[in-house]
N, C-alpha and C positions, 0 to 999 in steps of 0.2 A: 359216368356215374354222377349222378346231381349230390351235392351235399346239404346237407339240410342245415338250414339257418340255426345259429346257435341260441339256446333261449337265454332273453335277458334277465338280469337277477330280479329277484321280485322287489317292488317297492315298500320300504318299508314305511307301517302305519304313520301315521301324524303323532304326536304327543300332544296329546289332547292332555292329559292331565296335566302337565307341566305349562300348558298357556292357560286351561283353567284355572289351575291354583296362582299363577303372578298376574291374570284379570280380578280375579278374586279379591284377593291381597292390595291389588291397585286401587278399587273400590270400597274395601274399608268392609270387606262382608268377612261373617266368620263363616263357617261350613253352616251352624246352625239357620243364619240368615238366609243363606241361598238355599240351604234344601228348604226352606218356607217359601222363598218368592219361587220356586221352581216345581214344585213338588216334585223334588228324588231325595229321598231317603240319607240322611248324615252318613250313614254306613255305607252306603253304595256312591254318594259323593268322595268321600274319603278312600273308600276303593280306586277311583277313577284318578284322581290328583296321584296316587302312589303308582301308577300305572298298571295298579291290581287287576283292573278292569277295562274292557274299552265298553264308551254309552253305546247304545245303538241309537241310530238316526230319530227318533222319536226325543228321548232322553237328550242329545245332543242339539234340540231344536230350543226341548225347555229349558236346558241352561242357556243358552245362546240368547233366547228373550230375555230371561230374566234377571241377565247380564244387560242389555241394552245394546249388545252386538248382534252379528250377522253368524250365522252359522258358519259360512267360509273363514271368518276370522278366527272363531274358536275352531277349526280344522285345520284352516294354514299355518297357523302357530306363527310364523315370523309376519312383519307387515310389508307390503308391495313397497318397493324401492326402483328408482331409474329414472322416476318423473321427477323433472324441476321443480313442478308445482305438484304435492298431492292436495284435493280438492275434499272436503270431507261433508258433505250435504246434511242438512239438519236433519233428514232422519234418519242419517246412518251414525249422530254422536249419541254415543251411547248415554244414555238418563234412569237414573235411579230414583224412583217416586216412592218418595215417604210419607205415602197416603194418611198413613196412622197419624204420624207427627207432621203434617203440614206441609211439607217441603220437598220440591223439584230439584235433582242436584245432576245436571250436566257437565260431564264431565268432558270435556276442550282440548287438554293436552293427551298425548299420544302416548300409547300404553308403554311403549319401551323406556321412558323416563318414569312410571311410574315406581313410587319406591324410592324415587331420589327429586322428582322436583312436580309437581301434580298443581293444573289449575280444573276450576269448576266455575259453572255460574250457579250461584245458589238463588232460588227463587223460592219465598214463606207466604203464605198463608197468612191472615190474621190469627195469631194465638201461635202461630205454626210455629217447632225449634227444630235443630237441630244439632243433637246431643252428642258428645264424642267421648270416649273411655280415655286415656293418657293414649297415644303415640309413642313411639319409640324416643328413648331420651335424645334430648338436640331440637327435637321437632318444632318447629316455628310455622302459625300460619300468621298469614298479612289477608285481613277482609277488608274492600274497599265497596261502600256502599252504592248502586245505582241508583236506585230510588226508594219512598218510602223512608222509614227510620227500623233500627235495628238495636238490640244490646247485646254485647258481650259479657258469658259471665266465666270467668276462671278461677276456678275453686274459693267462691265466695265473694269474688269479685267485679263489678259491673260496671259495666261503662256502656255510656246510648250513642248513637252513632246517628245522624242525620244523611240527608243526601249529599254524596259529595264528599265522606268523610273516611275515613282510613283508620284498620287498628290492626295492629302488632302484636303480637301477646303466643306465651311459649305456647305448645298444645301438647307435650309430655306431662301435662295435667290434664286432669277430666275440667273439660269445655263444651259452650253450647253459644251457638245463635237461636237469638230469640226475639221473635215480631211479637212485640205488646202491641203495635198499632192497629187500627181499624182499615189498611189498606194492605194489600200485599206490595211485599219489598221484595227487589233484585240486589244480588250484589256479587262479586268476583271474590272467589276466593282461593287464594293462595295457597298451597303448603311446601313447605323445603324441609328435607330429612336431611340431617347431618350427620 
């Protein structure tokens, strides 16, 4: 008498909402932001982060772009480990363009540190800023200029920055980088949550 193979348990779904919402969050987007660059609905965003909902493949394409990742990554939820070297090609780092305000923000460091130590290359625009609401208290970024010239301003505060040059300054205040110059500037930017 043959016995019949035992069925294996089902796999269970990805948490798609729980690597949503800490891509999200890594990025500095609120729900409002992302159901704009994505077109889904604040309410059915917020469904999905709560695991109220799962997206369908459509839905899961437009976050995934408009996150600046890959669809696999917003479904794997954890990131690929075992390789010595992980290699991360320029168009798979994810980039946030802040068409309205000026500015390219590629974001370099790896999502699982996000929330505790985050780099970016920030690249403005003439006229371009890019503006921040406070951070969590402790917050410190460190902006080191590439090229071009740059200011800093924090809560009334300003300082110009040439190439070459470096600035510190808390960011649990409302801050901005801002290209007054007539060229577009690059520069690295830091942040560390404490």
């Amino acid at each position: 008498m043959a016995t019949k193979n035992p069925v294996p348990p089902p796999i269970a779904p990805p948490e798609v909402g729980a690597t949503l919402q800490r891509i999200r969050l890594a990025q500095g987007l609120t729900l409002e932001d992302l159901s704009r660059a994505a077109g889904v609905s604040k309410s059915m965003l917020s469904q999905i982060e709560r695991e109220k909902a799962n997206p369908t493949i459509a839905v899961a394409w437009r976050l995934a772009n408009a996150l600046g990742i890959g669809i696999d990554e917003l479904l794997a939820g954890e990131q690929r480990a075992g390789e010595a070297i992980q290699l991360v090609e320029p168009h798979e780092t994810p980039t946030l363009p802040g068409t309205h305000s000026g500015y390219v923000l590629r974001i370099l460091g790896p999502m699982d540190l996000a929330g505790k130590f985050e780099w970016y290359e920030l690249t403005l625009a003439p006229g371009g800023a890019l503006r921040s609401q406070p951070h969590d208290p402790g917050t410190a970024e460190h902006l080191s200029v590439l090229s071009g010239n740059l200011e800093v301003e924090v809560e009334g505060e300003r300082k110009k920055l040439r190439t070459g040059a470096s600035a510190r300054y808390a960011a649990d205040k409302a801050h901005a980088v801002v290209n007054n110059g007539k060229t577009e500037a690059k520069a690295l930017l830091v942040v560390i949550h404490r």
